[in-house]
Every structure is written in C-alpha cells, then in structure tokens.
VOKEDO-885647 format. One record per residue (C-alpha): residue number from 0; x, y, z; chain. Coordinates in steps of 0.001 Angstrom, whole numbers, always signed. Example, Ala and Ser with C-alpha at 12.3 -4.5 7.8 and 13.67 -1.06 7.14 Angstrom:
# VOKEDO-885647
<r><n>0</n><X>+12300</X><Y>-4500</Y><Z>+7800</Z><chain>A</chain></r>
<r><n>1</n><X>+13670</X><Y>-1060</Y><Z>+7140</Z><chain>A</chain></r>
***
This chain:
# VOKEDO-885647
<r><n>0</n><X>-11936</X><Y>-47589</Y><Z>-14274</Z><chain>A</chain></r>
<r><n>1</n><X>-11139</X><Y>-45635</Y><Z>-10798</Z><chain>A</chain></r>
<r><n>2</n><X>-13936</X><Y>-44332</Y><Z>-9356</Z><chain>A</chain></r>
<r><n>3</n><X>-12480</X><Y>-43182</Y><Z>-5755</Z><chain>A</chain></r>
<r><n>4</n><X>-12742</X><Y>-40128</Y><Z>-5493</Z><chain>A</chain></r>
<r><n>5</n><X>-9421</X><Y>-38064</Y><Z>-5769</Z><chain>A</chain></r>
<r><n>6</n><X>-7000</X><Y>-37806</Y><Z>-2954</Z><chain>A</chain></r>
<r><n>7</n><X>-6601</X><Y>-34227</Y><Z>-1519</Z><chain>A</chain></r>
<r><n>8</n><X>-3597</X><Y>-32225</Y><Z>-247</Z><chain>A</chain></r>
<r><n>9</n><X>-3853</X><Y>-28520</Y><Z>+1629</Z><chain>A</chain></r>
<r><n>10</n><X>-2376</X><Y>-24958</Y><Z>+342</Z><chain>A</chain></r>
<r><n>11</n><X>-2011</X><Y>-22379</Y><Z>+2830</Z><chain>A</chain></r>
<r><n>12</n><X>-626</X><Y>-18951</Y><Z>+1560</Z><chain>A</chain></r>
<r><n>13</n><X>+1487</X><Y>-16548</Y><Z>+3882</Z><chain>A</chain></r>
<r><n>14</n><X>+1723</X><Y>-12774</Y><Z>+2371</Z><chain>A</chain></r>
<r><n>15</n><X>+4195</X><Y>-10512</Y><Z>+4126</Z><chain>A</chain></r>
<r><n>16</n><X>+6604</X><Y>-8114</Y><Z>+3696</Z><chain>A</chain></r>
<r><n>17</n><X>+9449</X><Y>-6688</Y><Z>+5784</Z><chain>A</chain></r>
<r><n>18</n><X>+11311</X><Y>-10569</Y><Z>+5735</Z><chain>A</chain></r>
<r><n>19</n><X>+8231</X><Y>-11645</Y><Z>+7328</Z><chain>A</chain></r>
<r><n>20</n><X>+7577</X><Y>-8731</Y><Z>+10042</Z><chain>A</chain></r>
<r><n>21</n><X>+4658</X><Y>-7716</Y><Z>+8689</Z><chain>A</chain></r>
<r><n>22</n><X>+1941</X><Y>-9853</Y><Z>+7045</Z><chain>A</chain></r>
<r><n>23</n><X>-648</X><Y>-8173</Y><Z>+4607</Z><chain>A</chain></r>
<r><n>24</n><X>-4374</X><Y>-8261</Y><Z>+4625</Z><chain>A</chain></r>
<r><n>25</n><X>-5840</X><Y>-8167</Y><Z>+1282</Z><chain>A</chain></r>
<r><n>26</n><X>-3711</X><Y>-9577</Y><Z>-1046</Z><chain>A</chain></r>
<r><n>27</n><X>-4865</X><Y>-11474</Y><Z>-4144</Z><chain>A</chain></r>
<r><n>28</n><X>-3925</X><Y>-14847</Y><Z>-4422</Z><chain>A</chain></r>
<r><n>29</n><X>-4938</X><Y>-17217</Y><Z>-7691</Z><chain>A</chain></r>
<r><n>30</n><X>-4038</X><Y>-20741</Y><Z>-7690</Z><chain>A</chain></r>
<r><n>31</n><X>-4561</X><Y>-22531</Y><Z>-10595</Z><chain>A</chain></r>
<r><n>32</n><X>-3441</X><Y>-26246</Y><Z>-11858</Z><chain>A</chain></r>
<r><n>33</n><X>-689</X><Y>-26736</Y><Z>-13781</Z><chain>A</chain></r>
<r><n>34</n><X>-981</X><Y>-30383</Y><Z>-14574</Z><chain>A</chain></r>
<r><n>35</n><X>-2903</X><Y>-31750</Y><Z>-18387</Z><chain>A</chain></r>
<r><n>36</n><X>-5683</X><Y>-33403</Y><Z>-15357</Z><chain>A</chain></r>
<r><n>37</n><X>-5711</X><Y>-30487</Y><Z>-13362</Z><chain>A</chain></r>
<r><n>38</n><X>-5844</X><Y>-27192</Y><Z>-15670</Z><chain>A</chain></r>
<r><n>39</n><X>-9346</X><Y>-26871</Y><Z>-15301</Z><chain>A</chain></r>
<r><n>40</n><X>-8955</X><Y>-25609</Y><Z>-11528</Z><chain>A</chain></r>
<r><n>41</n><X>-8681</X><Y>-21843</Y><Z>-10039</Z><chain>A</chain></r>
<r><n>42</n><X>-9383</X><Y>-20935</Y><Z>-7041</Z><chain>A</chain></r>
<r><n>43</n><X>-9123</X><Y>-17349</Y><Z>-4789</Z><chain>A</chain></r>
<r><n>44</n><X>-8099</X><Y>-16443</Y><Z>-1900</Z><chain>A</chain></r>
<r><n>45</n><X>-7451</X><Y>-12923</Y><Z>-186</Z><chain>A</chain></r>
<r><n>46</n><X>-5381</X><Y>-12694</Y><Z>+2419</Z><chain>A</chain></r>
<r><n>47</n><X>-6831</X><Y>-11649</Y><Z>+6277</Z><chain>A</chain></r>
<r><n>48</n><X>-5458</X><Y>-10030</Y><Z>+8910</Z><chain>A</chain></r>
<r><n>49</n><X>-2694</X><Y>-12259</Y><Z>+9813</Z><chain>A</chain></r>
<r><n>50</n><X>-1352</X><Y>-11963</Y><Z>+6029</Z><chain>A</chain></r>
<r><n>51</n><X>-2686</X><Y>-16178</Y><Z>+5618</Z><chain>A</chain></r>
<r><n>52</n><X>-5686</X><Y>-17221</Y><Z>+3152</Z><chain>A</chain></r>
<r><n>53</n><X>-8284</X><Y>-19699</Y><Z>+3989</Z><chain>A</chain></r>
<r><n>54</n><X>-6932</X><Y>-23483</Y><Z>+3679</Z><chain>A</chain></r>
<r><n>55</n><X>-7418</X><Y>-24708</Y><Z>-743</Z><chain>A</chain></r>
<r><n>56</n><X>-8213</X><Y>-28309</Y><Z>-924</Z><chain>A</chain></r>
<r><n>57</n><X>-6308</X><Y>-29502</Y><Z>-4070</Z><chain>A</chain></r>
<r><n>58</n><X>-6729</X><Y>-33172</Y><Z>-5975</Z><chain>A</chain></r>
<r><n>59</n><X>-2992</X><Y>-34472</Y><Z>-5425</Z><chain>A</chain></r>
<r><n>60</n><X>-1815</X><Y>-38026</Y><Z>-6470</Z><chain>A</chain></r>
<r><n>61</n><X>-2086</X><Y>-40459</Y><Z>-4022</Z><chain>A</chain></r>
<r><n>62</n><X>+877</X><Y>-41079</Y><Z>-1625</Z><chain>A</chain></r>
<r><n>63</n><X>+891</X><Y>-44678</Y><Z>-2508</Z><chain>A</chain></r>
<r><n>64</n><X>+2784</X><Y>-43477</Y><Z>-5754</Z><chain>A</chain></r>
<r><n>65</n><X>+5794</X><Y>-42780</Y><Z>-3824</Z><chain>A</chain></r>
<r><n>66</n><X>+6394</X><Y>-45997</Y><Z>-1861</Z><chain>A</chain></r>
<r><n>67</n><X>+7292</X><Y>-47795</Y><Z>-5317</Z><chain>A</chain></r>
<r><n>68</n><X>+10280</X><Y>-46516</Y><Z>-7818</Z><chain>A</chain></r>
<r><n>69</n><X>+8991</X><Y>-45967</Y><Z>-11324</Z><chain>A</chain></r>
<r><n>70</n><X>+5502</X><Y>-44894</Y><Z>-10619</Z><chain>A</chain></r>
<r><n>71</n><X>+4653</X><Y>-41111</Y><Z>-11904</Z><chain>A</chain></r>
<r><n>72</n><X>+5462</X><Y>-38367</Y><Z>-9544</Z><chain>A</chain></r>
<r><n>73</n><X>+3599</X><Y>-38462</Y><Z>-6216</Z><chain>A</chain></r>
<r><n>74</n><X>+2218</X><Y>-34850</Y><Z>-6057</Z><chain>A</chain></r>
<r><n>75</n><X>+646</X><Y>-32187</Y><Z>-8225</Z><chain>A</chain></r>
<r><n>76</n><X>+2152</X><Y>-28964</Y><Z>-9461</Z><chain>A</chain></r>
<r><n>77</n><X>-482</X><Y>-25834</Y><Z>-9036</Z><chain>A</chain></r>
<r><n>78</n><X>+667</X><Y>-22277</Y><Z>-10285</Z><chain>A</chain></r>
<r><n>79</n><X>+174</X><Y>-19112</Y><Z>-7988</Z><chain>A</chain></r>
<r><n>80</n><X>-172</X><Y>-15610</Y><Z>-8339</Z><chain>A</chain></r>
<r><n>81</n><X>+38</X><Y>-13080</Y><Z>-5799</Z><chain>A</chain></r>
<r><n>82</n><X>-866</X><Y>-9250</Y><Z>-5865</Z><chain>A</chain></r>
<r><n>83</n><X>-1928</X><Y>-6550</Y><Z>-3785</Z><chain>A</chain></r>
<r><n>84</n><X>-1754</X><Y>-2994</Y><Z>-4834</Z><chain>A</chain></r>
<r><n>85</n><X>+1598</X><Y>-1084</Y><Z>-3860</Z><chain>A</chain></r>
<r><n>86</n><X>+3094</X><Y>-4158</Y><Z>-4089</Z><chain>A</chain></r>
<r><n>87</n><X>+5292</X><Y>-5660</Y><Z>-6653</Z><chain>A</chain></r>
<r><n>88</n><X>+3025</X><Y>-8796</Y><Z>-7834</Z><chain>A</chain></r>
<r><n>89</n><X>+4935</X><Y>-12314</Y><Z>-7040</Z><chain>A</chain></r>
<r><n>90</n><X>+4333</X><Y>-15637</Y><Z>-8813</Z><chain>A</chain></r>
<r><n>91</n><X>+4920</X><Y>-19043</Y><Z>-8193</Z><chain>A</chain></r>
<r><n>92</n><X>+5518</X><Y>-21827</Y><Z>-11118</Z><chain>A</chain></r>
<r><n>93</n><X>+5264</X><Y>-25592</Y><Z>-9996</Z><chain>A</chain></r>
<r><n>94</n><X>+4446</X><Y>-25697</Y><Z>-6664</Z><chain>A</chain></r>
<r><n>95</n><X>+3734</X><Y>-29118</Y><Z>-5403</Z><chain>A</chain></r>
<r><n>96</n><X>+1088</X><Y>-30511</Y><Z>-3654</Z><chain>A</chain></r>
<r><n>97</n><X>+1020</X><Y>-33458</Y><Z>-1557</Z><chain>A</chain></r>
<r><n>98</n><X>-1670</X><Y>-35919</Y><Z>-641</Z><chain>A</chain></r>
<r><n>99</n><X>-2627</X><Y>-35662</Y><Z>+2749</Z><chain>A</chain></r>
<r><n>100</n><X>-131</X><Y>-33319</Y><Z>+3398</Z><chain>A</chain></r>
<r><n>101</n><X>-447</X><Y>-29287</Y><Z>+4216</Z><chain>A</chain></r>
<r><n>102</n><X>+1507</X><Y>-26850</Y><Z>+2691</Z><chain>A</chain></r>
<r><n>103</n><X>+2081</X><Y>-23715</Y><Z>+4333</Z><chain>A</chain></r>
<r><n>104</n><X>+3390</X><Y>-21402</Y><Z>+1236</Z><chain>A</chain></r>
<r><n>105</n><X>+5241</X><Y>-18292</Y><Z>+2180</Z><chain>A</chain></r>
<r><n>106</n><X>+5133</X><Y>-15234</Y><Z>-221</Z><chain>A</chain></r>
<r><n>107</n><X>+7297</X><Y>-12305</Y><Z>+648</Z><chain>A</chain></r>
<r><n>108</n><X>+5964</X><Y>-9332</Y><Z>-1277</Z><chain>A</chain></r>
<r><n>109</n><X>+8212</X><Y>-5964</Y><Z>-2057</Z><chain>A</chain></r>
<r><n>110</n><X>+6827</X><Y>-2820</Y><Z>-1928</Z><chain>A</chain></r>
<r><n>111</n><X>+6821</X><Y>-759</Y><Z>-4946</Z><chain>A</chain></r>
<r><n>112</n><X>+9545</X><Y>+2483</Y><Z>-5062</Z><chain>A</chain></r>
<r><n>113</n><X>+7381</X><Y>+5915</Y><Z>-4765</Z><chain>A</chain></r>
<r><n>114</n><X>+8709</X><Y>+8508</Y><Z>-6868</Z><chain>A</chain></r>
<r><n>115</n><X>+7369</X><Y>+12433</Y><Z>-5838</Z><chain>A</chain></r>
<r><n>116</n><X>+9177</X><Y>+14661</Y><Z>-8840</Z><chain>A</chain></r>
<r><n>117</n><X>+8725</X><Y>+17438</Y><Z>-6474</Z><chain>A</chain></r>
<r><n>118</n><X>+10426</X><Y>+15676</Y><Z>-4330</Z><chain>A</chain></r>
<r><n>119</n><X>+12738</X><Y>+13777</Y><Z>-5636</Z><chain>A</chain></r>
<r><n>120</n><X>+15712</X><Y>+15816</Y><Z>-4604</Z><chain>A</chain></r>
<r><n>121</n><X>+14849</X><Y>+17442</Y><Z>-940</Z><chain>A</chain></r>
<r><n>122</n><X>+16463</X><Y>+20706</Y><Z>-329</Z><chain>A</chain></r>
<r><n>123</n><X>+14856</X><Y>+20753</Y><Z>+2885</Z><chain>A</chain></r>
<r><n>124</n><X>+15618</X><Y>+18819</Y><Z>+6168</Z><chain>A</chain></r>
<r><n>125</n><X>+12528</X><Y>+16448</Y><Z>+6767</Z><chain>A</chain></r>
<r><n>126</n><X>+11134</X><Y>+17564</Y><Z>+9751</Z><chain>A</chain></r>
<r><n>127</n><X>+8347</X><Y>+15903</Y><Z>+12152</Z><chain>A</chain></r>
<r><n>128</n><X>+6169</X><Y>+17432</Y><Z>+14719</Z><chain>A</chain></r>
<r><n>129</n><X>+5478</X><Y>+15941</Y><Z>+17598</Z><chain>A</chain></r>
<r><n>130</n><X>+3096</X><Y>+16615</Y><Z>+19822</Z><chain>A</chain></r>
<r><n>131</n><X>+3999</X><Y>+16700</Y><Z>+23855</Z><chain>A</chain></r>
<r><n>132</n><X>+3113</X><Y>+13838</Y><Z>+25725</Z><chain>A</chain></r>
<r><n>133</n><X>-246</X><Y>+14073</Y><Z>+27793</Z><chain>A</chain></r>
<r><n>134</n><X>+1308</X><Y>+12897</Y><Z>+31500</Z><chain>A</chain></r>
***
C-alpha cells in the first residue's frame, strides 16, 4: 500500500476576450476531475482583475511515470468550465495536469451578439456628442 501523499501539479486560468486584449474580472471557472481516482474533485475560481484565477493545486501522477515506456500516462485529465454573463460560456474536456509542473490555461471568451428589434435596422446615422475639451 502507498501511503505518500499524492503528487501535485498547478492550474492557472487566463479569461479574456478581444484575442487576449482584454482580460475579464469575474468569470466563473469550475474545474472538476475527469479521471475514475479523481471525479470526486471541484473546485472554483473567479477570475480578478487581470482576467487570471487564484493558482488550483491538483493530485497529478507522479513524473517518475514518464521516465519508463509502458507505465500509465504521466498526468491527470481535469474538465473546465468557464462562464461569465454576456459571454458565450467555453469548456474545456481533458486538460492535463502535470506533476510539479504549472499550467497557465488560456480561455478566450466571445461576447454574445445583442439584438435591439428597434434597432435592428437603423434609419438614422449614429451620432455621438462630444463634449469640448477643457484646455
């Protein structure tokens, strides 16, 4: 019987949108194991300023598995689910997690389409006012 206790590997999550120029504060994010040994975990995260969550710990195989050919894989697969509101919600399936190692995990989101019926077709020219500069 093992009784060290289990190796651990570090999840990071990046939320942005705009191909990265502009992270998001206060986005959802639910990891949760995908492995038979590792179901029973879920943890969650929001998202701070910067668009990044606090650092997950995660139980991960230990490295040792991948200096020898046969052994089982050499990392753990977590799920993740991202969602903020206005958003379109994003998901990730597998993801693996390395012992020891720290995963920085990007997650572009897309902003969901408005639709104003009224509208929908202008028949006006937008217009903005702008104030005059204070010199």
């Amino acid at each position: 019987m093992n009784t060290r206790a289990p190796e651990l590997g570090q999840l990071t999550v990046s939320v942005f949108s705009a191909g990265g120029a502009f992270p998001l504060e206060g986005a959802t994010v639910v990891i949760t194991g995908n492995d038979a040994d590792n179901r029973d975990i879920r943890h969650l995260r929001i998202s701070d300023l910067s668009g990044r969550t606090e650092p997950v710990f995660l139980p991960a195989p230990s490295a040792v598995l991948s200096q020898t050919p046969g052994n089982r894989r050499p990392y753990a697969t977590y799920n993740l689910e991202v969602s903020k509101d206005g958003y379109f919600p994003y998901s990730v399936s597998n993801l693996p997690v390395f012992s020891g190692i720290i995963s920085i995990q990007p997650v572009p989101l897309i902003p969901l389409p408005s639709y104003d019926a009224e509208n929908a077709f202008p028949r006006d020219v937008n217009s903005i006012t702008q104030s005059e500069p204070n010199l």
